[in-house]
KOLFILUM-279973 format. One record per residue (C-alpha): residue number from 1; x, y, z. Coordinates in pm, 1 decimal, decimal comma. Layout:
<nodes>
+-------+----------+----------+----------+
: vokol :        X :        Y :        Z :
+-------+----------+----------+----------+
:   NUM :        X :        Y :        Z :
...
+-------+----------+----------+----------+
</nodes>
This chain:
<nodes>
+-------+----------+----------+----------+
: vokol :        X :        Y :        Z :
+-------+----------+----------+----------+
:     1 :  -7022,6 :  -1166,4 :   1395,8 :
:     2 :  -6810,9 :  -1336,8 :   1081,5 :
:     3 :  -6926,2 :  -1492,9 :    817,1 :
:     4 :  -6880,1 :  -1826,5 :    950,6 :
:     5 :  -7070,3 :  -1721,1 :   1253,4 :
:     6 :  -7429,3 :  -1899,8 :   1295,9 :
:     7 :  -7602,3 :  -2073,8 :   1575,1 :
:     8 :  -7500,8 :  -2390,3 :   1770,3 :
:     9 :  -7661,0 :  -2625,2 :   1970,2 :
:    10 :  -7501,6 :  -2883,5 :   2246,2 :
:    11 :  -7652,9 :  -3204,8 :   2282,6 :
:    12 :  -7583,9 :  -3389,3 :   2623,7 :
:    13 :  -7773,5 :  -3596,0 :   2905,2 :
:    14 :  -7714,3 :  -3623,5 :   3276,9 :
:    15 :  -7671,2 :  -4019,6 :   3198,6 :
:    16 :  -7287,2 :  -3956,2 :   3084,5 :
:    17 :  -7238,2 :  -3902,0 :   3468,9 :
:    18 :  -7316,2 :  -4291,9 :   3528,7 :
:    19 :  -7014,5 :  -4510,1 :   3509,7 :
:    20 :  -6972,3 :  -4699,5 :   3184,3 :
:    21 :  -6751,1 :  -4977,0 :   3021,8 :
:    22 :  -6642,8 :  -5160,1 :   3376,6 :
:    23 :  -6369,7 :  -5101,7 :   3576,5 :
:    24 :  -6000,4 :  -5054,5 :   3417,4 :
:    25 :  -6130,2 :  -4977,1 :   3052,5 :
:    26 :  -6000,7 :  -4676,9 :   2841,8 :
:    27 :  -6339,9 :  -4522,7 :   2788,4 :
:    28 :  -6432,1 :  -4581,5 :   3224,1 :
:    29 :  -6344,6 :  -4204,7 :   3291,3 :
:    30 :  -6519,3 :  -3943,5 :   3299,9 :
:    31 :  -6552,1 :  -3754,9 :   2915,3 :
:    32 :  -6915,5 :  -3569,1 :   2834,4 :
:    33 :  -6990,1 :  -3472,0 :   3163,8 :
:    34 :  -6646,5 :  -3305,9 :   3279,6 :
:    35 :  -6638,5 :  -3113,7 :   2939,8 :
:    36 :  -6964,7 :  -2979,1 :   3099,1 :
:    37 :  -6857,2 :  -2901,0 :   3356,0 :
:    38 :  -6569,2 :  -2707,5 :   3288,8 :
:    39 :  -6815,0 :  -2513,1 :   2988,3 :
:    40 :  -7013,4 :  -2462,5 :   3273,0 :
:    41 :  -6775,6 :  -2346,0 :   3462,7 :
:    42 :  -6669,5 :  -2016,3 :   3206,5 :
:    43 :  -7019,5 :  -1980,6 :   3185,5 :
:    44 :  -7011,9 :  -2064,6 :   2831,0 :
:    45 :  -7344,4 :  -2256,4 :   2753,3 :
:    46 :  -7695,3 :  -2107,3 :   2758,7 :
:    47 :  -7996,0 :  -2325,4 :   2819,7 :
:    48 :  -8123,9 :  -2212,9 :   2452,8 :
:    49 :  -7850,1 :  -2330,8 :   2337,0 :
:    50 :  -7867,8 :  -2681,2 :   2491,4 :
:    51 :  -8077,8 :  -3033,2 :   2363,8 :
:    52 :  -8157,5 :  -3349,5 :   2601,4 :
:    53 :  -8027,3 :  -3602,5 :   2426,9 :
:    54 :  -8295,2 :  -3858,3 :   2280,9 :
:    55 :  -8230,8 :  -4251,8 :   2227,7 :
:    56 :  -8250,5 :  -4384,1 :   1866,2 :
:    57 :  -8503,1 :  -4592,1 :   1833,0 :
:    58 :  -8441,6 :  -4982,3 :   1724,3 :
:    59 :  -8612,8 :  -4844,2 :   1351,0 :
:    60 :  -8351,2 :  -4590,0 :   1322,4 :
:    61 :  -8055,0 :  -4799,6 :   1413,6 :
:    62 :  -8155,7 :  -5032,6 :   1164,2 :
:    63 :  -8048,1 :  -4794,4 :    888,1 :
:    64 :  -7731,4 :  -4952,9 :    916,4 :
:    65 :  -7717,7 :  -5221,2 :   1192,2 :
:    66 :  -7869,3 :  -5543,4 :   1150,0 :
:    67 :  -8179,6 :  -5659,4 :   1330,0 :
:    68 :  -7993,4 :  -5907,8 :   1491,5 :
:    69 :  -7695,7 :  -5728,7 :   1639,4 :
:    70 :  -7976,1 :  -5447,2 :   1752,6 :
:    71 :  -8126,9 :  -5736,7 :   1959,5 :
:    72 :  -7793,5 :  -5930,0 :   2101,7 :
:    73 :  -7753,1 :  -5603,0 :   2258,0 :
:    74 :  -8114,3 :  -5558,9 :   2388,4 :
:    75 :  -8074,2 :  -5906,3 :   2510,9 :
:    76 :  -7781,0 :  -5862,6 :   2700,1 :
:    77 :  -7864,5 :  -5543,2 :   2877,3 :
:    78 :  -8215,8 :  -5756,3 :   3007,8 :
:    79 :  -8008,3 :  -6026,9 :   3085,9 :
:    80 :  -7692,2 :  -5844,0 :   3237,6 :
:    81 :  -7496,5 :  -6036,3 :   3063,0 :
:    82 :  -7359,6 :  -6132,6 :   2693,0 :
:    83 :  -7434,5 :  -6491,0 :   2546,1 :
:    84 :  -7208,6 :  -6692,5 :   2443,7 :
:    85 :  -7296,3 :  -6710,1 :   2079,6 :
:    86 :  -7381,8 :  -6332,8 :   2084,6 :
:    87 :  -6991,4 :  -6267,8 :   2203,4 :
:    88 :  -6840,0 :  -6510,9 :   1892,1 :
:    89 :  -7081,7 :  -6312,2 :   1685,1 :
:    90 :  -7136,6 :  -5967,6 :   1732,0 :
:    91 :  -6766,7 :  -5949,7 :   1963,7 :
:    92 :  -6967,1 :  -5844,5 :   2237,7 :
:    93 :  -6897,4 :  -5853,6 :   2598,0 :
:    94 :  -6501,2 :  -5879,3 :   2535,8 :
:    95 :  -6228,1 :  -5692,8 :   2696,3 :
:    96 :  -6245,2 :  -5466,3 :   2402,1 :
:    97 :  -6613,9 :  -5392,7 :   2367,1 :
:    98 :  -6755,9 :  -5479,0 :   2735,5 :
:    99 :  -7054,2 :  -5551,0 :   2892,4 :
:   100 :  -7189,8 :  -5306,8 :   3100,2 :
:   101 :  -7505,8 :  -5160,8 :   3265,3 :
:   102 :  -7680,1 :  -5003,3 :   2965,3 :
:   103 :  -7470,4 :  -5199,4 :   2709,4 :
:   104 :  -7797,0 :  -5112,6 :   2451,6 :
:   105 :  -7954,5 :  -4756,1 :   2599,6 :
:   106 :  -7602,8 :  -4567,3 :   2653,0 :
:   107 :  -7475,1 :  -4632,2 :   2320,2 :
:   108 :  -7865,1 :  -4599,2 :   2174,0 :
:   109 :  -7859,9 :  -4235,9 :   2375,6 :
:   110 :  -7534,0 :  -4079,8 :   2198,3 :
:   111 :  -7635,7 :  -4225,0 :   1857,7 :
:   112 :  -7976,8 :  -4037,8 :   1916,4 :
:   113 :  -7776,3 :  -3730,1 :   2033,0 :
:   114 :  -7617,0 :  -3753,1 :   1700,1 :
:   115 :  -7892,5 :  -3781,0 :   1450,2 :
:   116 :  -8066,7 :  -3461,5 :   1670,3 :
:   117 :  -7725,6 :  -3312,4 :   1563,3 :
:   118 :  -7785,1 :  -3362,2 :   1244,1 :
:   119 :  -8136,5 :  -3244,2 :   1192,4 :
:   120 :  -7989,6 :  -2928,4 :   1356,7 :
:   121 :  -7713,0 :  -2929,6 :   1060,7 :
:   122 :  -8035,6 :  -2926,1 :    803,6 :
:   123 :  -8204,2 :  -2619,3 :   1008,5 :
:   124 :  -7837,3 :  -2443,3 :    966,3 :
:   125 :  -7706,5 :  -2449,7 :   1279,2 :
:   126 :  -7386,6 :  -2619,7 :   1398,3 :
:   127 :  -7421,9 :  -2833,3 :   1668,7 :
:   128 :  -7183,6 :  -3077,5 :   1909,7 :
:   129 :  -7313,8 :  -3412,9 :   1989,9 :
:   130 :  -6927,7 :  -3533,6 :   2235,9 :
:   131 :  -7105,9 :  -3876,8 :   2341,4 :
:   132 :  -7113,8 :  -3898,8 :   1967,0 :
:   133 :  -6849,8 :  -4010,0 :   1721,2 :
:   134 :  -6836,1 :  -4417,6 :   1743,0 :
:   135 :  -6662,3 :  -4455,8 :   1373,7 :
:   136 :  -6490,6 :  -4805,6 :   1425,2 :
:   137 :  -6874,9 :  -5002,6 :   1456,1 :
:   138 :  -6941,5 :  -5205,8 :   1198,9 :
:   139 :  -7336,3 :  -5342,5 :   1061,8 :
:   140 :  -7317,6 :  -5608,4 :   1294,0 :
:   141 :  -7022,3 :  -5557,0 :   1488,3 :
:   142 :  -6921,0 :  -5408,1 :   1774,2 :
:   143 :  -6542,8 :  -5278,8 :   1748,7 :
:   144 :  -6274,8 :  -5027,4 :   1891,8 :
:   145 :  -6513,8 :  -4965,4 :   2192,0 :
:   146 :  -6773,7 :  -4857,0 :   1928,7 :
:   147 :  -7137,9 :  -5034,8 :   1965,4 :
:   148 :  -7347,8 :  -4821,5 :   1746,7 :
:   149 :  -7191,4 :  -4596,3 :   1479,1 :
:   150 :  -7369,0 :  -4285,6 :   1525,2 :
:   151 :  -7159,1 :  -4082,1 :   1285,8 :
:   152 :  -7265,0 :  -4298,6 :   1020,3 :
:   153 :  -7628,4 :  -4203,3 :   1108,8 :
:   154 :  -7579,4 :  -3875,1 :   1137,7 :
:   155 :  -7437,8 :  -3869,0 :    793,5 :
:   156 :  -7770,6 :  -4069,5 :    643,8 :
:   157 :  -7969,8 :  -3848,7 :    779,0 :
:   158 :  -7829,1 :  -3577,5 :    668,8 :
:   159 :  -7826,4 :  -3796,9 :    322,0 :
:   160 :  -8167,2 :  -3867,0 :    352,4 :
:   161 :  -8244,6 :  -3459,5 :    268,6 :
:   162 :  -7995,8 :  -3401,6 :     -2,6 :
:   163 :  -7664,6 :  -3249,4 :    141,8 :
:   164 :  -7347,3 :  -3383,2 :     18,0 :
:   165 :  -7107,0 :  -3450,2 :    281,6 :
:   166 :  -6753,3 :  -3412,7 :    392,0 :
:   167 :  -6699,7 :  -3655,4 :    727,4 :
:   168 :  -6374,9 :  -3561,1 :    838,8 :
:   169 :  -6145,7 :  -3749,1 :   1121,7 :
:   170 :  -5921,4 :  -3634,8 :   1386,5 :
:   171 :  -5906,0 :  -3884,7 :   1605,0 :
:   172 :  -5554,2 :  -4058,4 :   1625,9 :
:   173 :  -5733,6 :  -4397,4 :   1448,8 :
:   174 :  -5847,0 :  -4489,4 :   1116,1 :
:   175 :  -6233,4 :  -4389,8 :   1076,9 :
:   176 :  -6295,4 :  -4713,3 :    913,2 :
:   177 :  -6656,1 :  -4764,7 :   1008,1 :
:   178 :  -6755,5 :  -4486,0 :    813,1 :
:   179 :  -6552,7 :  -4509,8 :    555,0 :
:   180 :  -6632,0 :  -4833,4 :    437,5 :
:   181 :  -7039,8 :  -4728,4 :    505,8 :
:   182 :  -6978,4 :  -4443,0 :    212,5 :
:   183 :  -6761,9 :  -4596,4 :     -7,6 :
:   184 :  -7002,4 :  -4604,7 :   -269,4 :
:   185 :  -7164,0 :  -4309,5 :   -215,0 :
:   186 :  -6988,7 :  -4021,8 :   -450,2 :
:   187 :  -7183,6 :  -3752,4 :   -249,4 :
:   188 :  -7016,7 :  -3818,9 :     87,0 :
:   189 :  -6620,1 :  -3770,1 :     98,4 :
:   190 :  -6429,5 :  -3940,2 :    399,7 :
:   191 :  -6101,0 :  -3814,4 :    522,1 :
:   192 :  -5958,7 :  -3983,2 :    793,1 :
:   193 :  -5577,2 :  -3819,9 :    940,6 :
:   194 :  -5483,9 :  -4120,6 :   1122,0 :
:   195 :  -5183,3 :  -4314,1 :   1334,1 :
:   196 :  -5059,8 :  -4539,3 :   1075,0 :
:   197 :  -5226,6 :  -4877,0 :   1087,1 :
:   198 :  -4870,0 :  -5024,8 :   1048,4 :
:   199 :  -4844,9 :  -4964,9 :   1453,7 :
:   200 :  -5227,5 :  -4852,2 :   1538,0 :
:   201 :  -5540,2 :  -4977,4 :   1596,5 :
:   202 :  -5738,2 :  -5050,4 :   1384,2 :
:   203 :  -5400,7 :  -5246,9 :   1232,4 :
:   204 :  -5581,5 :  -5279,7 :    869,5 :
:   205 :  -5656,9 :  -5007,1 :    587,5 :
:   206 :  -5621,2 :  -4652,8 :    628,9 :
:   207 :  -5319,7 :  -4668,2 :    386,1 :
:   208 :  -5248,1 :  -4423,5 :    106,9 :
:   209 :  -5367,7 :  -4727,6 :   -123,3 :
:   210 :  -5654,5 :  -4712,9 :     -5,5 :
:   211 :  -5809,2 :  -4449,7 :   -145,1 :
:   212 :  -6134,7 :  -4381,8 :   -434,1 :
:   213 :  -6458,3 :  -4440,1 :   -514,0 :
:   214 :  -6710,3 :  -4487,7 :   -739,1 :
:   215 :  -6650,5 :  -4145,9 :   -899,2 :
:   216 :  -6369,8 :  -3869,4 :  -1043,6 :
:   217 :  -6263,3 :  -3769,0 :   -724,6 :
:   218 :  -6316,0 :  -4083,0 :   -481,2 :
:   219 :  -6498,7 :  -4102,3 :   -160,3 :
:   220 :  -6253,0 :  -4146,2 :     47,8 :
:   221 :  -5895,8 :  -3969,1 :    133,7 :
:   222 :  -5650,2 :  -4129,2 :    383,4 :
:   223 :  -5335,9 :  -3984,8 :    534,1 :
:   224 :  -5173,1 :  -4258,9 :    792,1 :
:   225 :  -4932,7 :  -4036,5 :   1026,0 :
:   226 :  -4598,5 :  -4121,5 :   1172,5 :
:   227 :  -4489,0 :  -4141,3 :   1548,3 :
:   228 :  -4486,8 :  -3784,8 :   1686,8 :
:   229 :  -4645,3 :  -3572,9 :   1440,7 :
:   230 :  -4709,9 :  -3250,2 :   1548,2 :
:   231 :  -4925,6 :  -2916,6 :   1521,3 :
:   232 :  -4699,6 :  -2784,8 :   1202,3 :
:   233 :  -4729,7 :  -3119,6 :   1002,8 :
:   234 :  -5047,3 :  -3158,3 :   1080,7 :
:   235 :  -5183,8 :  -2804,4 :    985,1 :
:   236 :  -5003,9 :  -2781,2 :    662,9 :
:   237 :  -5155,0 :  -3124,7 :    551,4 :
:   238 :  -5509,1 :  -3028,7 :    661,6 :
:   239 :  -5514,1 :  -2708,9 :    529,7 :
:   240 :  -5394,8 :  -2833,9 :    186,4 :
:   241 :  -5668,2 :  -3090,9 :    210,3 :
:   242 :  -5927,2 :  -2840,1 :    301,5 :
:   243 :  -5839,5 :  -2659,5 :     -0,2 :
:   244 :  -5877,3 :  -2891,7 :   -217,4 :
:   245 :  -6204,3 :  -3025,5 :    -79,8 :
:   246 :  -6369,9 :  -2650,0 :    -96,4 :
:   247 :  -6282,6 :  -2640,7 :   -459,9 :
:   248 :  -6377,7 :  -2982,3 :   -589,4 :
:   249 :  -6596,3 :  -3130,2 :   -363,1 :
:   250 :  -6758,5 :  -2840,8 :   -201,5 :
:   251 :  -6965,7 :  -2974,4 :     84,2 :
:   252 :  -7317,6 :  -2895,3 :    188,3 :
:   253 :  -7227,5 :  -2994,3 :    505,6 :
:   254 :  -6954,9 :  -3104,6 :    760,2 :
:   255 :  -6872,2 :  -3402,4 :   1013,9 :
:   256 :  -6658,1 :  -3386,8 :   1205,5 :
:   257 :  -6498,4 :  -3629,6 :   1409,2 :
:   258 :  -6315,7 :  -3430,8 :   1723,0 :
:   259 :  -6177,1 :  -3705,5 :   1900,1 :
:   260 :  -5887,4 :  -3578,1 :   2145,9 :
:   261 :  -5670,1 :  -3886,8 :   2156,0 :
:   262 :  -5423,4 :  -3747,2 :   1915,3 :
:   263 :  -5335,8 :  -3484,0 :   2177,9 :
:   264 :  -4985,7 :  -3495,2 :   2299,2 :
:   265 :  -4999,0 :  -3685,8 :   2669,9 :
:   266 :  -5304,9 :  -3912,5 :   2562,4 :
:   267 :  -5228,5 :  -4259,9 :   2667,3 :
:   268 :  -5359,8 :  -4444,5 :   2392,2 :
:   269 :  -5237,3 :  -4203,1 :   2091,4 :
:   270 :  -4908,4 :  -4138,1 :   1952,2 :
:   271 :  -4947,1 :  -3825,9 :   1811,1 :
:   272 :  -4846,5 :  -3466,3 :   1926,4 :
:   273 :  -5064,2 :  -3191,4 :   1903,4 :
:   274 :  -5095,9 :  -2923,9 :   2104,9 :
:   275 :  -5479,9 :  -2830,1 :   2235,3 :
:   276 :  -5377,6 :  -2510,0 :   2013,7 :
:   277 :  -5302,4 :  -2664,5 :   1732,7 :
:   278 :  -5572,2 :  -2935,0 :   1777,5 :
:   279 :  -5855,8 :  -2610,2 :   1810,5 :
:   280 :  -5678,5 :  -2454,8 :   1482,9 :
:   281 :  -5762,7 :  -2722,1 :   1320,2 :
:   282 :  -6104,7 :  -2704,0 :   1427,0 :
:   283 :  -6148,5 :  -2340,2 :   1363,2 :
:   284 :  -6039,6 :  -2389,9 :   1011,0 :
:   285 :  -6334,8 :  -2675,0 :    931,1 :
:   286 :  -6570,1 :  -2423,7 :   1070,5 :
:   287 :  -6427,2 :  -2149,0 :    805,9 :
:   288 :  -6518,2 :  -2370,8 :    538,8 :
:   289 :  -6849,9 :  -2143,9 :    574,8 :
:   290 :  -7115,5 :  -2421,2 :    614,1 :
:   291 :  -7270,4 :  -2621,4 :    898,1 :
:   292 :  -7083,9 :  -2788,3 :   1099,2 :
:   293 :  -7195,6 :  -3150,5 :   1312,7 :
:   294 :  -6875,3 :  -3169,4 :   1517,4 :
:   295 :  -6871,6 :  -3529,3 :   1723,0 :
:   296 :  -6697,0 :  -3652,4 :   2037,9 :
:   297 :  -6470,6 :  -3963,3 :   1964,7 :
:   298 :  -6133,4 :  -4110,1 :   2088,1 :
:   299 :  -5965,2 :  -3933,7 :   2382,1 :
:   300 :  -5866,1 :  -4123,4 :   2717,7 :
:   301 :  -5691,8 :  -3863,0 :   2902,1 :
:   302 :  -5970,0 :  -3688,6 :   3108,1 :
:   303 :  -5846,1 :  -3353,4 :   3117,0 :
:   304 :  -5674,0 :  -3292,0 :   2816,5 :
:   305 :  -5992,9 :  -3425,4 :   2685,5 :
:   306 :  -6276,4 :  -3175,3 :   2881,1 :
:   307 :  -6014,2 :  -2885,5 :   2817,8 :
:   308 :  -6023,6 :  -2953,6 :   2436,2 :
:   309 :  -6380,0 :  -3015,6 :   2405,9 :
:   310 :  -6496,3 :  -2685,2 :   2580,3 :
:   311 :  -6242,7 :  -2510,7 :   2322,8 :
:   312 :  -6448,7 :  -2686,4 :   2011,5 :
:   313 :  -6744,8 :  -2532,8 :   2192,6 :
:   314 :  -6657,5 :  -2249,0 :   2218,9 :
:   315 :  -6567,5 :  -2187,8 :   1852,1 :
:   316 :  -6845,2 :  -2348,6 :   1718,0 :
:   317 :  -7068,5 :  -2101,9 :   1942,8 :
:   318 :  -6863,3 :  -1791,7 :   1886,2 :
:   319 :  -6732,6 :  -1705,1 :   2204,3 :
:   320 :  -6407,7 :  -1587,7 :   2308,2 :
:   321 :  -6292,8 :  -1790,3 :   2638,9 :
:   322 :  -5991,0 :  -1645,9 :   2879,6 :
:   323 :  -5693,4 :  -1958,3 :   2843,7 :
:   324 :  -5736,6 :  -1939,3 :   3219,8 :
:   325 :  -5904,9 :  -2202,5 :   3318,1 :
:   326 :  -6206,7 :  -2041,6 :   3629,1 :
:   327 :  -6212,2 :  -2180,8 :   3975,1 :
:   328 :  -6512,6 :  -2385,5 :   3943,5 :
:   329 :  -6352,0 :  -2569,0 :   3645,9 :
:   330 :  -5968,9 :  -2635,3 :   3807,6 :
:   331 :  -6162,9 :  -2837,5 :   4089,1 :
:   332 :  -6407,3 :  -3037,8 :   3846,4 :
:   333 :  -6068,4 :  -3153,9 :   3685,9 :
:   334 :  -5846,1 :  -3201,4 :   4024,8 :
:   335 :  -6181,1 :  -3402,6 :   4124,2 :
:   336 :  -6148,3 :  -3626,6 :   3845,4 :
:   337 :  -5815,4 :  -3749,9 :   4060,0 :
:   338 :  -5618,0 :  -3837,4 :   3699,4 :
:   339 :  -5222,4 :  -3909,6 :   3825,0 :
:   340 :  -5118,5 :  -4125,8 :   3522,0 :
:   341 :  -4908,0 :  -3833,6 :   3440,3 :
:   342 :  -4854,7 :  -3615,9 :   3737,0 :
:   343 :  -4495,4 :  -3644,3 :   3712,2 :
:   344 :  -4503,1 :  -3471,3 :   3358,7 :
:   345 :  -4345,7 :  -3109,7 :   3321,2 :
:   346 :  -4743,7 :  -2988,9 :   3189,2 :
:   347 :  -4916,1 :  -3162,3 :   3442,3 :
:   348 :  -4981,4 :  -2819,2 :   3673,6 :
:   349 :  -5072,0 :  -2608,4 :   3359,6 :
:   350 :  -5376,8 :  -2864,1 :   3271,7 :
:   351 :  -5605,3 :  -2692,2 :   3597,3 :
:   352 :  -5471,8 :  -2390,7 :   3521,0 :
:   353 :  -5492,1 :  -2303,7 :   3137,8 :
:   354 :  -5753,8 :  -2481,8 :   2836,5 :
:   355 :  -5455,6 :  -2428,4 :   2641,9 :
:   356 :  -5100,6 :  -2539,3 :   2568,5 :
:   357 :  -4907,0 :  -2530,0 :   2289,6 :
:   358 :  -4614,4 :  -2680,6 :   2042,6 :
:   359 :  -4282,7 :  -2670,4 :   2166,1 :
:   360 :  -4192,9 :  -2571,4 :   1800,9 :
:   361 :  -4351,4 :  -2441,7 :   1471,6 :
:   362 :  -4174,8 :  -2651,7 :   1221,4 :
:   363 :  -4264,8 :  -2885,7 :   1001,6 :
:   364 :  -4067,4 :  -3242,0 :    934,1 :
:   365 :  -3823,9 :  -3367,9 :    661,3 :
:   366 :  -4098,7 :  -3569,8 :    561,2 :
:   367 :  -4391,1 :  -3374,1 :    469,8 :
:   368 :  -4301,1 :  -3320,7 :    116,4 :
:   369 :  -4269,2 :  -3685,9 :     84,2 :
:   370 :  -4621,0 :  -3721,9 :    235,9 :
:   371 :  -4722,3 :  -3453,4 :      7,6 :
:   372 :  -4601,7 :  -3609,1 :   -275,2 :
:   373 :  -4800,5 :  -3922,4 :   -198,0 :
:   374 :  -5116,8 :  -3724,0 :   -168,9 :
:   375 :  -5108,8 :  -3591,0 :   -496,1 :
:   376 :  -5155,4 :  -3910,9 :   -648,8 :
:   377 :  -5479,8 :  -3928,8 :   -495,5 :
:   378 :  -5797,4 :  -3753,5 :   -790,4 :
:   379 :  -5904,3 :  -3502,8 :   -515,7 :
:   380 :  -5540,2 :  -3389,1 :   -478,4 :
:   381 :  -5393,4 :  -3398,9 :   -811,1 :
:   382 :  -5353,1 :  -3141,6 :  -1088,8 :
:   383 :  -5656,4 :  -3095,9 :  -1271,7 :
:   384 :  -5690,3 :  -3180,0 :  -1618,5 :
+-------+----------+----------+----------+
</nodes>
């Protein structure tokens, strides 16, 4: 066992097999339970090492929603349908954030999930909560197919007993919910490696201006990404972030945001990684040498995202998984009856391997501009 190596929990619920969001909506497939079923599938997840998911209660949602977005969605789910009023206000019910069977409970379950997660972070143990990792919701505000922002009450609760935090973000968009929920807090850092907001949602912030804090070195760290950037761009900025933040900031503990839509073949991302690359950059959070709450997120290809996703679990829970995918697992995907890219060179290789990998290793002519940019930022600079 390493030094990184500790225990790790999964948190899941046989409700992520129900159908959610309506028909012909990015987040309709199926993402928590095929990641299941494919961990299943190696063999890869103990019952020990499993939690039921619990649903927040309205009390602990109201940490950082209001009272009265809590109850438009309570209202709608009784009524099966969103008001009027309730829609112009809270931008529910809207081809973006849809009604839908359990509009309140699903979104109350993973935010539960998460906050479980976290109290596991505080007994030292990492832990995966993949319903998890809403970041675009807002107080009172429903946005970027986020209802309740359960990152952002993971990270209070963790808060709430001292820890000073690092929330990082993979997914291909701007974590803006939780940046703006820690802006003024100097002992919770938010880094967000993002599509560019120039031609990706959330199409505001997330620049290199907008950066800092209350304090020295900021709260917040932002590094908007050009068309096609791959797994050697991407490492070499992450790992001179992660640097930088083990130095200066030095966390307690770690979120981290695992959405999978910056995976090359995602159909809402425009990113490039490789599920290699994208699990290096996993394994090198969970060197940082302290716990680890890793969240689901973004990710609307089905089986590039269950592929990834039993990868993260796998290196949070120490185990060494054969690239080949087993038997059990190549029919849970072929089930899933994805085509959107079946004429695609890689399409085969997704029920046969977890893995692929970059069609090259080097990085772009414009990384040492990037760079360059970044060390303008307090956290990146020289020091004094």
């Amino acid at each position: 066992m390493n030094a990184t190596a500790r225990e790790a929990v999964f948190i899941g619920a046989a409700h992520y097999r129900r159908a959610s969001y309506g028909r012909n909506h990015p987040l309709s497939i199926p993402r928590v339970s095929l990641a299941f079923d494919v961990i299943k599938a190696y063999g890869a997840l103990s019952d020990a090492e499993f939690r039921v998911s619990r649903a927040a209660s309205p009390h602990e949602l109201e940490r950082f929603h209001t009272r009265d977005y809590i109850q438009a969605l309570k209202r709608s789910e009784a009524f099966g349908h969103v008001r009027h009023e309730d829609r112009l206000r809270h931008a529910l019910g809207t081809l973006e954030n849809p009604y839908f069977p359990g509009v309140f409970y699903t979104p109350a379950l993973a935010a539960g999930g998460s906050i479980q997660a976290a109290e596991e972070v505080l007994a030292g143990r990492h832990a995966f909560s993949p319903a998890g990792g809403m970041h675009h919701a807002a107080p009172d505000q429903a946005r970027g197919f986020c209802y309740f922002n359960d990152v952002v009450l993971a990270i209070l609760t963790l808060r709430e007993a001292g820890r000073r935090v690092l929330y990082l973000d993979l997914d291909a968009h701007h974590g803006d919910g939780v940046e703006a929920a820690f802006w003024d807090d100097p002992a919770v850092l938010t880094v967000s490696l993002h599509m560019d907001t120039a031609y990706a949602y959330p199409f505001r912030g997330g620049t290199f201006a907008q950066q800092g804090g209350p304090e020295a070195l900021g709260s917040s760290l932002n590094v908007p990404l050009p068309k096609g950037t791959g797994d050697a761009d991407y490492l070499a900025i992450l790992r001179h972030i992660l640097a930088a933040v083990r130095e200066r900031f030095a966390p307690d503990a770690i979120v981290l945001q695992a959405g999978t839509d910056a995976l090359h073949g995602d159909p809402l991302g425009r990113l490039e990684l490789s599920t290699a690359g994208f699990l290096a950059a996993v394994q090198d959070v969970i060197h940082m040498g302290v716990p680890v709450l890793v969240t689901g997120g973004g990710g609307y290809h089905p089986l590039l995202l269950a592929r990834a996703w039993t990868g993260v679990w796998a290196l949070l829970s120490g185990r060494e998984l054969p690239a080949a995918l087993p038997a059990a697992a190549a029919a849970a995907l072929r089930a899933v009856g994805w085509d959107l890219d079946q004429d695609e060179p890689y399409y085969e290789n997704l029920f046969c391997s977890r893995l692929d990998y970059p069609a090259g290793d080097q990085t772009s002519d414009w990384l040492p501009a990037l760079f360059r940019r970044l060390s303008g930022h307090s956290l990146l600079g020289q020091k004094a």
